[in-house]
C-alpha positions in Angstrom: 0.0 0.0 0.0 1.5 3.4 -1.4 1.7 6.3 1.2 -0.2 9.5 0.4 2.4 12.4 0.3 -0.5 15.1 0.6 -1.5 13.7 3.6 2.3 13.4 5.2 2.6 17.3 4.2 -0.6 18.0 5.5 0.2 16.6 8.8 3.5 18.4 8.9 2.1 21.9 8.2 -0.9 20.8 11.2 2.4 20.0 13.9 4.2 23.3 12.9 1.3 25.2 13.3 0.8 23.8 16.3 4.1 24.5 18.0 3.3 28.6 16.4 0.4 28.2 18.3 1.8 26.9 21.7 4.6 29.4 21.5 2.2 32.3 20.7 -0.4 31.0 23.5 2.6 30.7 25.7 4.3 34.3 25.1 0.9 35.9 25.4 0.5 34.1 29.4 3.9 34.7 30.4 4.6 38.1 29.2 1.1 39.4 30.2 1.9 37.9 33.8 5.4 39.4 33.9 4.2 42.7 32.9 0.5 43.0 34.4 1.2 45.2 37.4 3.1 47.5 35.4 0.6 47.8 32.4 -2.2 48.3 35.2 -0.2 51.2 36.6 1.0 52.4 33.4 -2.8 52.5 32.3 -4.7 53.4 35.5 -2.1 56.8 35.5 -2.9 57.6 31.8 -6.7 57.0 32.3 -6.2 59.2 35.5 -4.0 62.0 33.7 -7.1 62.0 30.2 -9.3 64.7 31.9 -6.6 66.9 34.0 -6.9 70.0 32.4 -11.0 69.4 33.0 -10.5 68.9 36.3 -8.2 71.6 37.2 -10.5 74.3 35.5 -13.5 72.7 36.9 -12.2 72.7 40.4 -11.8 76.5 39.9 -14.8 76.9 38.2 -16.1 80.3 40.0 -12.4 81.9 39.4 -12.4 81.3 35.6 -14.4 84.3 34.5 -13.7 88.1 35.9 -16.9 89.6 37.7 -16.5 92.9 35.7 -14.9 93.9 32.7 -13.2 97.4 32.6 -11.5 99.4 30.8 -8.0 98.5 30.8 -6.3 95.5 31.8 -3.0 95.4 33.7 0.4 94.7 31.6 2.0 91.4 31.9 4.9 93.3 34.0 2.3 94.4 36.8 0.2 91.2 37.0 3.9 89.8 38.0 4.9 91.8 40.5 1.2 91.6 41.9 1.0 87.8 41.8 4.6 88.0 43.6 3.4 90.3 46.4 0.9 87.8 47.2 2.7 84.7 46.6 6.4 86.1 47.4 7.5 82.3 48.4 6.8 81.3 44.8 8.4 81.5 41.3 6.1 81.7 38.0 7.0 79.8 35.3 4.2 80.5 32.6 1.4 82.4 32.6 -1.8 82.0 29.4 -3.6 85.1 28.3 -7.4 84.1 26.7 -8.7 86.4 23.8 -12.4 86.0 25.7 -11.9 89.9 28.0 -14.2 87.6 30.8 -11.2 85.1 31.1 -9.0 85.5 34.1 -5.3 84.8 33.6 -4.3 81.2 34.5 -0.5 81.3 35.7 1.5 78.6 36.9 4.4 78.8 39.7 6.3 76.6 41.8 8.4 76.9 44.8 11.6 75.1 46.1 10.3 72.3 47.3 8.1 71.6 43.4 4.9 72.2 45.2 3.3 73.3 41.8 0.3 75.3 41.6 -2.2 77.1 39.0 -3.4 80.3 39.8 -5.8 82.5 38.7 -5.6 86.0 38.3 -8.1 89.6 37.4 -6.3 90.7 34.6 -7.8 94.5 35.6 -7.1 94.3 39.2 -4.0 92.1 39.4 -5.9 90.3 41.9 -5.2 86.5 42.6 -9.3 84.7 42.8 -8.2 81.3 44.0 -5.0 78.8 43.5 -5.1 75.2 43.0 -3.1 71.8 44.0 -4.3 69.6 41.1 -1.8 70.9 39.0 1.1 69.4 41.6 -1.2 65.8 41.5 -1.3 65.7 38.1 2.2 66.1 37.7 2.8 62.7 40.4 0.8 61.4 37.6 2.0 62.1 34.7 5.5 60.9 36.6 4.1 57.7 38.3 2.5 56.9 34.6 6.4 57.3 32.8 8.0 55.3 35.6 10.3 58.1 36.8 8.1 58.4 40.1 9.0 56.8 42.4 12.4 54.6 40.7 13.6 57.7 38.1 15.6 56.3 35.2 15.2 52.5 36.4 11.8 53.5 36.5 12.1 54.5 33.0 13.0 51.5 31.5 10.9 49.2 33.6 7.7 51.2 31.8 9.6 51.0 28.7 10.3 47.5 28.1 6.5 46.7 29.7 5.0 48.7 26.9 7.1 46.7 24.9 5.8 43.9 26.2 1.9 44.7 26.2 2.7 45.7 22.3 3.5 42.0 21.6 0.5 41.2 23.7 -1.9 42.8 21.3 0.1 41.2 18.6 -0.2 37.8 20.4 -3.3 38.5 21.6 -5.2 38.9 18.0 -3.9 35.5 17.0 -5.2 34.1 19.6 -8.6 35.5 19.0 -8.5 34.3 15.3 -10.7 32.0 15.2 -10.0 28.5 13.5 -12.6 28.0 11.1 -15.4 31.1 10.5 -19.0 30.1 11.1 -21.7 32.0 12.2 -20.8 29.6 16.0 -17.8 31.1 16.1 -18.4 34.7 14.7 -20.5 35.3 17.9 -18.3 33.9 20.1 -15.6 36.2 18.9 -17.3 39.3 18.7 -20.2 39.1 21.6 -20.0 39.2 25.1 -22.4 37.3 26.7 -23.5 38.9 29.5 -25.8 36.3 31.4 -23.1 33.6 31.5 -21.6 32.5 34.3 -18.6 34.8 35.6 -15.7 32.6 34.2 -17.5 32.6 30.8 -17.8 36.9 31.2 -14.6 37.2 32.3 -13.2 35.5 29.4 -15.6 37.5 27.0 -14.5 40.8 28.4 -10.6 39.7 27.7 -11.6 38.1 24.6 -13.6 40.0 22.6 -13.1 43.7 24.2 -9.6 43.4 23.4 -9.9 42.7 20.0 -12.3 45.8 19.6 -9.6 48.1 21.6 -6.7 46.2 19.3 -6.3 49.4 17.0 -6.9 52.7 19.3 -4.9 50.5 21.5 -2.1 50.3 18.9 -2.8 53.9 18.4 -1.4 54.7 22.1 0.8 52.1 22.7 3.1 53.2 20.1 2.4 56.7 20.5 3.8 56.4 23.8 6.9 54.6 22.6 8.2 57.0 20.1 8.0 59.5 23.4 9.8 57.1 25.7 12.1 55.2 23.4 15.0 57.5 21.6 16.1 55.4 18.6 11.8 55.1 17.6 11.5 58.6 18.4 14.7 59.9 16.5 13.6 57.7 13.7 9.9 59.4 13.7 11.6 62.8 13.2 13.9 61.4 10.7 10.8 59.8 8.7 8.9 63.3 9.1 11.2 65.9 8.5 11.7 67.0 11.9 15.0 66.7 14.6 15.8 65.4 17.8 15.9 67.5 20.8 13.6 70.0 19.0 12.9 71.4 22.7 17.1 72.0 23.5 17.6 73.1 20.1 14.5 76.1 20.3 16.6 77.5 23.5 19.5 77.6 21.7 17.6 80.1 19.9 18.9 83.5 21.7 20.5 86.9 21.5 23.5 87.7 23.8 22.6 88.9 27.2 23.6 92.6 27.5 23.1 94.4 30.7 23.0 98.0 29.6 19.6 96.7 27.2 16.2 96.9 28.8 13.4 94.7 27.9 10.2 95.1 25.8 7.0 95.2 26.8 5.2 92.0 26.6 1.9 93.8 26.0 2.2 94.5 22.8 3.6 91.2 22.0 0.4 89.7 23.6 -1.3 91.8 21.2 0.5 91.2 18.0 0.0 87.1 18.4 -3.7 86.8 18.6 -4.2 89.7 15.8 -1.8 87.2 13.6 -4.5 84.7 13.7 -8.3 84.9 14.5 -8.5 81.3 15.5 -5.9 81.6 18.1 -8.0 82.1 21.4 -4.9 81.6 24.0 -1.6 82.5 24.2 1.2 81.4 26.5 4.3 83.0 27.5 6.9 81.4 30.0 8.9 83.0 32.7 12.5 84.3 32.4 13.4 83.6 35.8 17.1 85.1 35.4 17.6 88.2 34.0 20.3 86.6 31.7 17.3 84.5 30.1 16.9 86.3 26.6 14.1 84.6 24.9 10.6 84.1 25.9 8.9 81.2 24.5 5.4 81.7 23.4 2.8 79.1 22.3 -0.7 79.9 20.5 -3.5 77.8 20.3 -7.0 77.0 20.2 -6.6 74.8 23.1 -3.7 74.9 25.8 -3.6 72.2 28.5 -0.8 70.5 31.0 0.3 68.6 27.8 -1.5 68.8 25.2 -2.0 71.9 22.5 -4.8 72.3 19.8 -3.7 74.0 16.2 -0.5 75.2 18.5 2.3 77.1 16.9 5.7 77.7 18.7 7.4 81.4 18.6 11.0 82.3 20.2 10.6 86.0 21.3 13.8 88.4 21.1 13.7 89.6 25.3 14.7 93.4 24.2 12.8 93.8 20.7 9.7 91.9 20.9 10.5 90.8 17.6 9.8 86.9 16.5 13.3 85.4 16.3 13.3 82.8 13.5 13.1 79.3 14.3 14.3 76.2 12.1 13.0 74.3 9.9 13.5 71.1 10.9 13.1 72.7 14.9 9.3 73.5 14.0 8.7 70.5 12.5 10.4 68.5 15.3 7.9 70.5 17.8 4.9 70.1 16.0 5.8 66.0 15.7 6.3 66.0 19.5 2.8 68.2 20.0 1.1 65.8 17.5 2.5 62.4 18.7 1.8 64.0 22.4 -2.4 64.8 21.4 -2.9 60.9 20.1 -1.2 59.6 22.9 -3.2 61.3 25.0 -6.7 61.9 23.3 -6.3 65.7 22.8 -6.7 65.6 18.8 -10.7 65.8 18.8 -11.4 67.8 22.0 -13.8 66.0 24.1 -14.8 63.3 21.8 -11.0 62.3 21.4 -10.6 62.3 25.5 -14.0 60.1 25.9 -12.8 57.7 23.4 -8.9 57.4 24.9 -10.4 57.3 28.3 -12.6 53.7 27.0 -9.2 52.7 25.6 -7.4 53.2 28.4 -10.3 51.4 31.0 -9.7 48.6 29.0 -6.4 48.5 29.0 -6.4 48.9 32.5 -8.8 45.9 32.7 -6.7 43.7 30.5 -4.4 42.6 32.8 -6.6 41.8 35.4 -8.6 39.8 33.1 -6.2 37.9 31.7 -4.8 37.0 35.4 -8.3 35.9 36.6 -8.3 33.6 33.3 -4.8 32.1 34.0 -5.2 31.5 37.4 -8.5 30.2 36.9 -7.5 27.3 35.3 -4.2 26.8 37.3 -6.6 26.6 40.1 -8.4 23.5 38.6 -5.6 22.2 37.1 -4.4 21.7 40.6 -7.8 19.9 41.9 -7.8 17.8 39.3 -4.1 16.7 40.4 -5.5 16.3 43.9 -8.5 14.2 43.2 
């Protein structure tokens, strides 16, 4: 009797797509279990960090808006001095101006110690109307989520490699979804959760088939955050997009020679000049030159201005004793605008609200993956080891 050679090959391909499977179903365990705790931080900080600038105006909410609008605001200089008068123990960093006349100035300041802090202030009367903390919580945030709080550069790299990690978990993770054969059994098995079964059977539903709807926002975020954490990706991201590395060290490079017997100009007028450039602009931030020998003031204007994130921004390097806009690089303005960009899809700020609501899902998820996927693992560990028993 002749031996059929489609049949030998046909069992071949079956065992080596076999072992691909038990090495994929086995990277996808172990990994996820290695790495769990620090994608639930990692996540559970992002989800936390989606909504800050929300928050932080919403906890001011009654110091937002000025009770009456006069005639004449204060300059930039006086609302300084003022806000030091009242706060001498502090240093301000930035300060954002809102084209609305009803917006109160929104300046942040620090003081020795990092205690950070948003203020408010009556651009007429100079007055400070209330000062918040979240700013200095959503800063341990934003720190605890990169890994530098509390473990600093070791803390780094833990996050780092775990994002690694959870990106080869999606990867793994969609083959193992995949079903075998397509059939209208298993099409609602892959993409349904049942919500009366039994706990074990939701469980695996809301690991199963939730993941594979997050896969691609999830993608979206995952990498996102590794071109801002890993240096070769990132580098390579600017390279690929015309932009440079270090795009924030090369802008401060950007700078006249400090000359004591100058005096500076006003910042009024400079105010003034970037929201008449552009209609749609409806904030403008200037930082702090907290030495005397600092000759450039950075300014940013935007739609939208938050912690990190910036909507339709554009970067401007100020000349200290003209006013004048200094000219910034090429390849430095495209390098900013690739950080701001890679910055508002990592964290949800590219479609306002609807972007943050649909980041914040995303991140609950991944939050919940972990978890999940332990509850699944030790599940059947646990009866693994009863069956020993018995």
């Amino acid at each position: 009797m002749t031996k059929n050679p489609q049949k030998k090959e046909t069992s071949k391909n079956t065992k080596q797509k076999s072992k691909w499977s038990k090495l994929n179903h086995w990277m996808h365990l172990w990994l996820g279990l290695s790495s769990g705790i620090i994608v639930f931080i990692v996540a559970f900080s992002g989800v936390l960090f989606i909504f800050c600038d929300d928050i932080i105006d919403g906890l001011a909410y009654n110091s937002l808006y000025v009770s009456e609008i006069k005639e004449q605001k204060l300059t930039p200089e006086e609302i300084l001095k003022s806000f030091k008068q009242q706060f001498p123990d502090r240093k301000a960093s930035y300060y954002i101006n809102y084209r609305d006349p009803e917006r109160t100035i929104k300046l942040a300041s620090s003081t020795k110690d990092r205690d950070l802090q948003f203020s408010w202030i009556d651009p007429y009367t100079g007055i400070v109307l209330d000062s918040g903390k979240a700013y200095d919580f959503f800063y341990i945030v934003a720190h605890v989520h990169s890994g530098e709080m509390p473990f600093g550069k070791t803390g780094n790299l833990i996050v780092e490699i775990s994002v690694w990690i959870f990106l080869i978990e999606l990867i793994t993770g969609l083959i193992l979804w995949w079903p075998k054969k397509w059939n209208s059994s298993t099409k609602k098995q892959s993409f349904t959760i049942k919500t009366n079964a039994s706990f074990k059977r939701l469980n695996y539903d809301l690991h199963n088939v939730s993941g594979f709807y997050n896969l691609l926002p999830a993608l979206l975020i995952t990498i996102t955050g590794l071109i801002i954490v890993n240096k070769p990706l990132g580098n390579a991201t600017q390279k690929i997009f015309g932009g440079t590395t270090k795009a924030y060290s090369k802008l401060r490079d950007i700078k006249p020679e400090y000359d004591k017997t100058k005096t500076y100009a006003p910042l009024s007028p400079i105010i003034e000049k970037l929201f008449a450039e552009d209609k749609t602009v409806e904030q403008v931030k200037l930082s702090v030159a907290l030495k005397d020998s600092i000759t450039t003031i950075f300014a940013v204007t935007a739609e939208d201005i938050g912690l990190k994130g910036v909507v339709n921004g554009k970067t401007y390097a100020i000349n200290r004793y003209t006013g004048k806009e200094m000219k910034i690089p090429i390849k430095v303005m495209n390098g900013l605008e690739i950080n701001d960009w890679t910055m508002n899809l990592h964290i949800g700020f590219w479609a306002g609200w609807l972007g943050k609501t649909l980041t914040l899902f995303v991140g609950l998820i991944c939050t919940a993956l972990p978890v999940t996927g332990f509850i699944i693992w030790y599940g059947r560990n646990n009866k693994k080891k009863k069956e020993q028993s018995n």
